[in-house]
Legacy VTK file of the C-alpha trace (Angstrom):
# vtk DataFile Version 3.0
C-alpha trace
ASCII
DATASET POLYDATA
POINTS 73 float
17.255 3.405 -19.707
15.300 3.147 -16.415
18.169 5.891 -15.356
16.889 8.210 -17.928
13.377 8.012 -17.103
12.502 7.598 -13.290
12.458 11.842 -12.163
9.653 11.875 -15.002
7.646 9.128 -13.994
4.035 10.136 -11.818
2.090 7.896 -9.718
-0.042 7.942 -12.607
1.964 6.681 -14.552
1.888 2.494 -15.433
5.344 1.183 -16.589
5.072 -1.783 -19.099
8.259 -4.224 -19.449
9.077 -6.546 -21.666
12.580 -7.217 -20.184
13.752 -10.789 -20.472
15.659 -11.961 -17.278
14.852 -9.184 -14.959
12.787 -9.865 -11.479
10.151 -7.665 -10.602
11.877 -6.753 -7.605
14.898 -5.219 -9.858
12.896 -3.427 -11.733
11.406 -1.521 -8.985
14.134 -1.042 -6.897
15.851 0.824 -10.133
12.921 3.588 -9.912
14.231 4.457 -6.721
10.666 4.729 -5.658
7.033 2.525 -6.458
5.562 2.438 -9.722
3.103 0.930 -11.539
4.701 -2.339 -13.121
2.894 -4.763 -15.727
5.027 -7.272 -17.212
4.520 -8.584 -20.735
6.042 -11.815 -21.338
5.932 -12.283 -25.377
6.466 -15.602 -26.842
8.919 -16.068 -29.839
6.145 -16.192 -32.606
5.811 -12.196 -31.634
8.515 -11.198 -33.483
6.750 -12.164 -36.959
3.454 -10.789 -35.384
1.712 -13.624 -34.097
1.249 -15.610 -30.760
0.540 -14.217 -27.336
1.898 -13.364 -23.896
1.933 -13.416 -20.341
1.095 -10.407 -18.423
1.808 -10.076 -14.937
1.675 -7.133 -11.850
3.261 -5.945 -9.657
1.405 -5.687 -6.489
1.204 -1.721 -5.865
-0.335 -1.710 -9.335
-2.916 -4.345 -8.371
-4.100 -2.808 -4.719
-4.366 0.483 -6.922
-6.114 -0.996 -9.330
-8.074 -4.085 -8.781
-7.571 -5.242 -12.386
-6.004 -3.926 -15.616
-7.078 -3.391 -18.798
-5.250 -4.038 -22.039
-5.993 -3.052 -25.709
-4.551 -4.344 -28.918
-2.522 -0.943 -30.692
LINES 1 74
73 0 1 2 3 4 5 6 7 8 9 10 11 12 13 14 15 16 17 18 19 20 21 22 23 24 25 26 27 28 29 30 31 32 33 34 35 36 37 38 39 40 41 42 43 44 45 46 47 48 49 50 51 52 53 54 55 56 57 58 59 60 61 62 63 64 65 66 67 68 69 70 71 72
């Protein structure tokens, strides 16, 4: 997937995973170049659409940044 994806992504652009087993690091080595990352780490009680989750950063998305912002869709 990342394969498919990493010509098109910008420095704008903030890549959200939810990829179970996967360090940081091998995400971002994929893209071939840095991104953005924010990891969401659901719990199990997400898949009947309740509970909560983790979310972490990569550090080139918090110097950029200074903080994050999420919203419920």
């Amino acid at each position: 997937m990342i394969d498919e994806i990493k010509n098109s992504v910008s420095d704008n652009t903030v890549i959200v995973s939810i990829v179970a087993g996967q360090a940081i690091e091998t995400i971002e080595k994929a893209f071939e170049h840095n991104i953005k990352l924010v990891r969401v780490m659901p719990n199990t009680p997400a898949l009947v659409g309740e509970g909560n989750g983790g979310i972490d950063t990569e550090q080139q998305c918090y110097k950029r940044r200074n903080r994050c912002s999420c919203k419920r869709v």
